[in-house]
N, CA and C atoms as an extended XYZ file, in Angstrom:
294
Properties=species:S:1:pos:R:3:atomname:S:1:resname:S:1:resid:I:1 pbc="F F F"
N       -12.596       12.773       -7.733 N   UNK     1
C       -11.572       12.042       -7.001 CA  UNK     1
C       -12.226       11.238       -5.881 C   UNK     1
N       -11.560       10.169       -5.511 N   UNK     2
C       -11.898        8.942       -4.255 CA  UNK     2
C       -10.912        9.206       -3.412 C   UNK     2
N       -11.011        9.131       -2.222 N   UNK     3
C       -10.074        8.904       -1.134 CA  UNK     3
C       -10.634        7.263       -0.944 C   UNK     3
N        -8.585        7.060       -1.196 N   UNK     4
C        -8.341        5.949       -0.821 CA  UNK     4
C        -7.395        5.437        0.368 C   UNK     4
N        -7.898        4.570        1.189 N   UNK     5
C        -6.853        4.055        2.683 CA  UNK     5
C        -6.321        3.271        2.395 C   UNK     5
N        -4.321        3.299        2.832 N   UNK     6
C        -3.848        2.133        2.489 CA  UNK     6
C        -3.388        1.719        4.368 C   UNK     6
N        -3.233        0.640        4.007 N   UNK     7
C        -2.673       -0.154        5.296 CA  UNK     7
C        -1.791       -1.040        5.187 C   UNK     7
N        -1.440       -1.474        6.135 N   UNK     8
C        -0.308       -2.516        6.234 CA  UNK     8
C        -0.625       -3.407        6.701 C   UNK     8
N        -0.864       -4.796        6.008 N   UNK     9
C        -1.383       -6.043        6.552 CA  UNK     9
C        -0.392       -6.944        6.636 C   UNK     9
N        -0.362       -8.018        8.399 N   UNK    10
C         0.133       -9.453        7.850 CA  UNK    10
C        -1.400      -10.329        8.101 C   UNK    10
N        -1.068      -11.619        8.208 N   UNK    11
C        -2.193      -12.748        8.808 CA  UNK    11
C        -2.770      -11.922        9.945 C   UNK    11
N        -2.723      -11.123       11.061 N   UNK    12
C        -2.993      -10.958       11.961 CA  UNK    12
C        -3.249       -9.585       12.126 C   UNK    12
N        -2.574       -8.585       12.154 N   UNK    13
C        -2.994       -7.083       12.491 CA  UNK    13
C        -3.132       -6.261       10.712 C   UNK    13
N        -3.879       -5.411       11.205 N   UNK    14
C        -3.981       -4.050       10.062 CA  UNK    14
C        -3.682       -3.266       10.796 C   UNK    14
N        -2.937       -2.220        9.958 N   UNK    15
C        -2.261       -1.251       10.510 CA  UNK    15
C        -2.469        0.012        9.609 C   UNK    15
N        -3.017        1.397       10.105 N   UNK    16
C        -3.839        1.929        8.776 CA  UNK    16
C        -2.737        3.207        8.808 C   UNK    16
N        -2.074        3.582        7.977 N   UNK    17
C        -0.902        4.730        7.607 CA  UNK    17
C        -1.915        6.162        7.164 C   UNK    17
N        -2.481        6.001        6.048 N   UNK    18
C        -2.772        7.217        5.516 CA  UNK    18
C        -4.114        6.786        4.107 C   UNK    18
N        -4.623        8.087        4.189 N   UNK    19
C        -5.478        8.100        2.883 CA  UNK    19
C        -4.954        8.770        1.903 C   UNK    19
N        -5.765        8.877        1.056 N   UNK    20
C        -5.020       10.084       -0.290 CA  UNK    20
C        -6.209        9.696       -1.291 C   UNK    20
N        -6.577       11.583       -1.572 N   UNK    21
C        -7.575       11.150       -2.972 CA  UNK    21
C        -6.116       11.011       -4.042 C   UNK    21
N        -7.240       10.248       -4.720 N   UNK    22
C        -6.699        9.736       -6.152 CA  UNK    22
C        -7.519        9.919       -7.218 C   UNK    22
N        -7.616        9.276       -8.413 N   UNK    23
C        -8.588        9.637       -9.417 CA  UNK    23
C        -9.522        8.615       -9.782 C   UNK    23
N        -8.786        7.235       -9.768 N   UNK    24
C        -9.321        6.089       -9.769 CA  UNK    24
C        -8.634        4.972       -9.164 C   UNK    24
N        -9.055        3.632       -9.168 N   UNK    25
C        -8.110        2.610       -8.700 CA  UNK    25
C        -6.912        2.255       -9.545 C   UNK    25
N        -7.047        2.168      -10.791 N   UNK    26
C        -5.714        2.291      -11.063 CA  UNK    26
C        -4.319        2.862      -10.448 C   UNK    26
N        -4.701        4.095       -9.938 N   UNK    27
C        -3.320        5.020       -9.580 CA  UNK    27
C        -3.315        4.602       -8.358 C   UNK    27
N        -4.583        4.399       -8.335 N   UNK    28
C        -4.090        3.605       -6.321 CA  UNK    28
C        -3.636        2.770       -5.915 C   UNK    28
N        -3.882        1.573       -7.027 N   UNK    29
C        -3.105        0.286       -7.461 CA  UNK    29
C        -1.659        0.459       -7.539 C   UNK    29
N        -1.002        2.009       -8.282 N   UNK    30
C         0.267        2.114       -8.928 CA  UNK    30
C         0.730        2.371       -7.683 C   UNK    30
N        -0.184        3.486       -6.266 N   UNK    31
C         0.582        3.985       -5.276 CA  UNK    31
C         0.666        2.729       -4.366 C   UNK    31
N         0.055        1.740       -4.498 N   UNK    32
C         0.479        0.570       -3.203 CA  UNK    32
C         1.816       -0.103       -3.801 C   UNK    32
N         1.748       -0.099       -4.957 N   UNK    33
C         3.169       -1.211       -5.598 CA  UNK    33
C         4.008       -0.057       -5.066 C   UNK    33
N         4.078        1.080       -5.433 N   UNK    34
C         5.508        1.829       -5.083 CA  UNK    34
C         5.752        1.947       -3.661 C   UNK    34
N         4.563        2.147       -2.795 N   UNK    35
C         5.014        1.805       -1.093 CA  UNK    35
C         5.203        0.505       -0.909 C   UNK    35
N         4.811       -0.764       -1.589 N   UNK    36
C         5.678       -1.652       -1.033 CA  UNK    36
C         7.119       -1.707       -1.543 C   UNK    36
N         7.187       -1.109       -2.617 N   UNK    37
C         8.845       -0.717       -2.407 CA  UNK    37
C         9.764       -0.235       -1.744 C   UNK    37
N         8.681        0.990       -1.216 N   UNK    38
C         9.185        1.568       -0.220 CA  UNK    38
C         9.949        0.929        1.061 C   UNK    38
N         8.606        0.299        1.349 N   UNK    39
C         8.713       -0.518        3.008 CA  UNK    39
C         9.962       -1.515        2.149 C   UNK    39
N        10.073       -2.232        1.478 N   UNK    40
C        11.549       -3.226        1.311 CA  UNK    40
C        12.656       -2.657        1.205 C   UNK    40
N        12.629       -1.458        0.565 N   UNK    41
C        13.831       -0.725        0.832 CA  UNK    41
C        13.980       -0.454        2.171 C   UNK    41
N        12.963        0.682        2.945 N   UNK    42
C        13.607        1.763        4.288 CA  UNK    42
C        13.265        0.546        5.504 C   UNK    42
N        11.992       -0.443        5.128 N   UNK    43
C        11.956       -1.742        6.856 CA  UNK    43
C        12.166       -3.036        6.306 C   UNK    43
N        13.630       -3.089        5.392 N   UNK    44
C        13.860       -4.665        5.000 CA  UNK    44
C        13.575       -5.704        6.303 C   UNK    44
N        13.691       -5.330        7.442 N   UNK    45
C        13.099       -6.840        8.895 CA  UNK    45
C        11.565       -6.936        8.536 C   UNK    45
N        10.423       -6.190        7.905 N   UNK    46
C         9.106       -6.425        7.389 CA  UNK    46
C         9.264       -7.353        6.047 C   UNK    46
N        10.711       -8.100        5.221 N   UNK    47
C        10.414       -8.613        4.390 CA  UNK    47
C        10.514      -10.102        4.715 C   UNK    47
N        10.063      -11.145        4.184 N   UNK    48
C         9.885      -12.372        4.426 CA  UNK    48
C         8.318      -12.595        5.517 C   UNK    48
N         7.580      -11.488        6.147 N   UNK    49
C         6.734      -11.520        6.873 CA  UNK    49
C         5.395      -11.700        6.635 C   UNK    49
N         5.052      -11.877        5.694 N   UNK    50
C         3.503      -11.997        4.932 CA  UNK    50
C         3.048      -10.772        4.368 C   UNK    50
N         3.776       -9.288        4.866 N   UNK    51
C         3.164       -8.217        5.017 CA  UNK    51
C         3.038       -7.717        3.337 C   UNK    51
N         1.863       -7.170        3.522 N   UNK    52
C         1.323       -6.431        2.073 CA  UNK    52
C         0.846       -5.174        2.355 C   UNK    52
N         0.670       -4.066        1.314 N   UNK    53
C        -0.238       -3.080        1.400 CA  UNK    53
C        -1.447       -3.398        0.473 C   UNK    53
N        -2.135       -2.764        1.771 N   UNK    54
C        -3.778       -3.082        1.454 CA  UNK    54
C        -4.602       -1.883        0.843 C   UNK    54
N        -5.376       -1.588        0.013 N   UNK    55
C        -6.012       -0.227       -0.328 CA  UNK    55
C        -7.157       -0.746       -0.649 C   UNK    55
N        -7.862        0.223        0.394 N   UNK    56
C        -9.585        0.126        0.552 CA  UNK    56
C       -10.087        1.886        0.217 C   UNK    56
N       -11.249        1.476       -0.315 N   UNK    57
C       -12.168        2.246       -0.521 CA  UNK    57
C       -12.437        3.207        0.362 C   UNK    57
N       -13.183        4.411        0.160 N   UNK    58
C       -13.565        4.909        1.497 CA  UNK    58
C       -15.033        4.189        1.963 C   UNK    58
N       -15.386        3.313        1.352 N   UNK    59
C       -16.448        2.215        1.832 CA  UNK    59
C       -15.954        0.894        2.482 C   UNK    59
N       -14.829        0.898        2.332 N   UNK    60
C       -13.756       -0.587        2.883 CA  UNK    60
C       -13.369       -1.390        2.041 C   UNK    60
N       -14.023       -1.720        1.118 N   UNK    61
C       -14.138       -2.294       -0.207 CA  UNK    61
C       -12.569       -2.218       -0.598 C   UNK    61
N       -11.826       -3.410       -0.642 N   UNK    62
C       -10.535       -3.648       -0.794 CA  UNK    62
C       -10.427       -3.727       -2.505 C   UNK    62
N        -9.341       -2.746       -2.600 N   UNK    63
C        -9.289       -2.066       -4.327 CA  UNK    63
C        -8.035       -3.311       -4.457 C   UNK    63
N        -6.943       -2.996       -3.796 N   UNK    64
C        -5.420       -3.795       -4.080 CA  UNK    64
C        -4.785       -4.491       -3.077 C   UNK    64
N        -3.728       -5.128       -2.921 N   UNK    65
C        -2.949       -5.813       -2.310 CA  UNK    65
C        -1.736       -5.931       -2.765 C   UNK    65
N        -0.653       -5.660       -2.330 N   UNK    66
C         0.350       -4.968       -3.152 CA  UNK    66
C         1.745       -6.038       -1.792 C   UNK    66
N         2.570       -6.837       -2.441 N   UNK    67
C         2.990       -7.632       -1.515 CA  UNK    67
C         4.447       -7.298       -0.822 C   UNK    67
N         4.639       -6.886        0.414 N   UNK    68
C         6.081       -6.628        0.265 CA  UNK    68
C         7.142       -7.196       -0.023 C   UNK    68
N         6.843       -8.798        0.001 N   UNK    69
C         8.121       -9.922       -0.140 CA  UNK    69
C         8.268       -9.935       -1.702 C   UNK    69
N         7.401       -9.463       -2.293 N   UNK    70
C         8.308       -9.848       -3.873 CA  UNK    70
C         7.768       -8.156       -4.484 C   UNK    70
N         9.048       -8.083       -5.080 N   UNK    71
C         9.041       -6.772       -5.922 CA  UNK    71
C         8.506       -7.072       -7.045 C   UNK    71
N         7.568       -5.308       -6.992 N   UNK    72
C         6.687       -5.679       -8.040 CA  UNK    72
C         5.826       -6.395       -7.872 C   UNK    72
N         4.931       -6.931       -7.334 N   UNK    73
C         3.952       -7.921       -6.729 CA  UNK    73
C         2.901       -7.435       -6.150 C   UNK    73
N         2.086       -7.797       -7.045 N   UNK    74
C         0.417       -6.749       -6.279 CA  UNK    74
C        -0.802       -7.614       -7.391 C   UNK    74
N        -1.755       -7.412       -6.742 N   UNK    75
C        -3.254       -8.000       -7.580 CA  UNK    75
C        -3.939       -6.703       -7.816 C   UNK    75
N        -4.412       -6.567       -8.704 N   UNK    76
C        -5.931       -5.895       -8.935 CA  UNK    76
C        -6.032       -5.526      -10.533 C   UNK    76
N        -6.709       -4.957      -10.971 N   UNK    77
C        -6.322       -4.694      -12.450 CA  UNK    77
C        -6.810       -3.447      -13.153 C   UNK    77
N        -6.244       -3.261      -14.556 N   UNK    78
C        -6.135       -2.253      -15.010 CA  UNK    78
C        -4.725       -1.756      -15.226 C   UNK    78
N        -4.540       -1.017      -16.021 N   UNK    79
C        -3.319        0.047      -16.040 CA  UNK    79
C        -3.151        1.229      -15.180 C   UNK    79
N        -2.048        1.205      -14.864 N   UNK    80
C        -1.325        2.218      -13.518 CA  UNK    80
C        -0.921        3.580      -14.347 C   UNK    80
N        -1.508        4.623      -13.475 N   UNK    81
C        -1.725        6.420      -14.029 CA  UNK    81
C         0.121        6.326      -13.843 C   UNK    81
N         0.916        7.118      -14.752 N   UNK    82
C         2.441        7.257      -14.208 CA  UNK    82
C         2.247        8.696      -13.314 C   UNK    82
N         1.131        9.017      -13.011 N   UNK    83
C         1.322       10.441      -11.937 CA  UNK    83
C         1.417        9.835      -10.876 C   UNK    83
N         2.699       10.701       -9.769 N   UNK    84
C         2.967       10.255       -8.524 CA  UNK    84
C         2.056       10.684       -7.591 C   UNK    84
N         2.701       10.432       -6.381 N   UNK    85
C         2.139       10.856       -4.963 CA  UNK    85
C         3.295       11.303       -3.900 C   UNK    85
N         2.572       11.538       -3.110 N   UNK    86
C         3.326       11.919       -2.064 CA  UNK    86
C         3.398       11.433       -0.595 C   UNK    86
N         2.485       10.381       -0.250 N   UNK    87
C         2.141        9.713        0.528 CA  UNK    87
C         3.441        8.315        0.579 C   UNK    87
N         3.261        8.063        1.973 N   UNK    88
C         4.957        7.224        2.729 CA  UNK    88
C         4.587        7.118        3.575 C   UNK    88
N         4.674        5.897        3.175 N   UNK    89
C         4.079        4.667        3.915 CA  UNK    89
C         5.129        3.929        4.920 C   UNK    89
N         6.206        3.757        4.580 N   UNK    90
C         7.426        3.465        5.488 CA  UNK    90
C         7.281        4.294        6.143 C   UNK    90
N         7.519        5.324        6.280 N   UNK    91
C         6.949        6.530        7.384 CA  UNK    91
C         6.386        7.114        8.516 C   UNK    91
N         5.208        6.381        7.469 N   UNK    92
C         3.538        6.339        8.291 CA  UNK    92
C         3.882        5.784        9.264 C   UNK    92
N         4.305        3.720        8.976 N   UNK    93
C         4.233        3.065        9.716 CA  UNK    93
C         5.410        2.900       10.647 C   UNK    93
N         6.567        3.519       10.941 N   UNK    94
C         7.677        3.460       11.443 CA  UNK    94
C         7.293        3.568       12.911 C   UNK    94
N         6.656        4.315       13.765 N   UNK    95
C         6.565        4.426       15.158 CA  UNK    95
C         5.027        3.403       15.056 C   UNK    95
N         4.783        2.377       14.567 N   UNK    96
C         3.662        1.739       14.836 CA  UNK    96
C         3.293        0.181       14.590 C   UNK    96
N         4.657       -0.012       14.093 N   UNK    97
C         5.603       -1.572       14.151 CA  UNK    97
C         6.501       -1.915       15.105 C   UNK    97
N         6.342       -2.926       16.043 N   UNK    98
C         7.217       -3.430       16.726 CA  UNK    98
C         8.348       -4.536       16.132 C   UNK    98
């Protein structure tokens, strides 16, 4: 397993929520698309804002980008593991957004 960091990016700040091993980038890929679902559902005022989730390596090495303004919307490639997680990201970032 890799521990992977996701964050919350616009043009201007990163904002780092949480890590989580995973198995590969794929599933890490699958866990940024489902937290940006997250964040459009539980902080719809973060949509229209540039903001994406970001998932880096534990070397920094940026795996995904996962966009909050359009559902379903993310870069990287490969096929997504259907095993979940437990990591929440709306969450994370709730006391750390103004």
């Amino acid at each position: 397993m890799r521990r992977y960091h996701f964050d919350l990016v616009d043009a201007d700040t990163v904002t780092e929520a949480s890590g989580a091993l995973l198995d590969n980038d794929d599933q890490a890929g699958k866990v940024a698309r489902k937290l940006a679902q997250e964040v459009r559902e539980q902080r719809p005022e973060l949509v229209g804002h540039g903001y994406a989730v970001l998932v880096r390596s534990d070397s920094g090495e940026e795996i995904w980008r996962a966009a909050i303004d359009r559902p379903g919307g993310g870069e990287g490639t490969g096929a997504h593991s259907a095993e979940s997680t437990k990591v929440s990201l709306a969450d994370a970032f709730r006391p750390k957004i103004t």
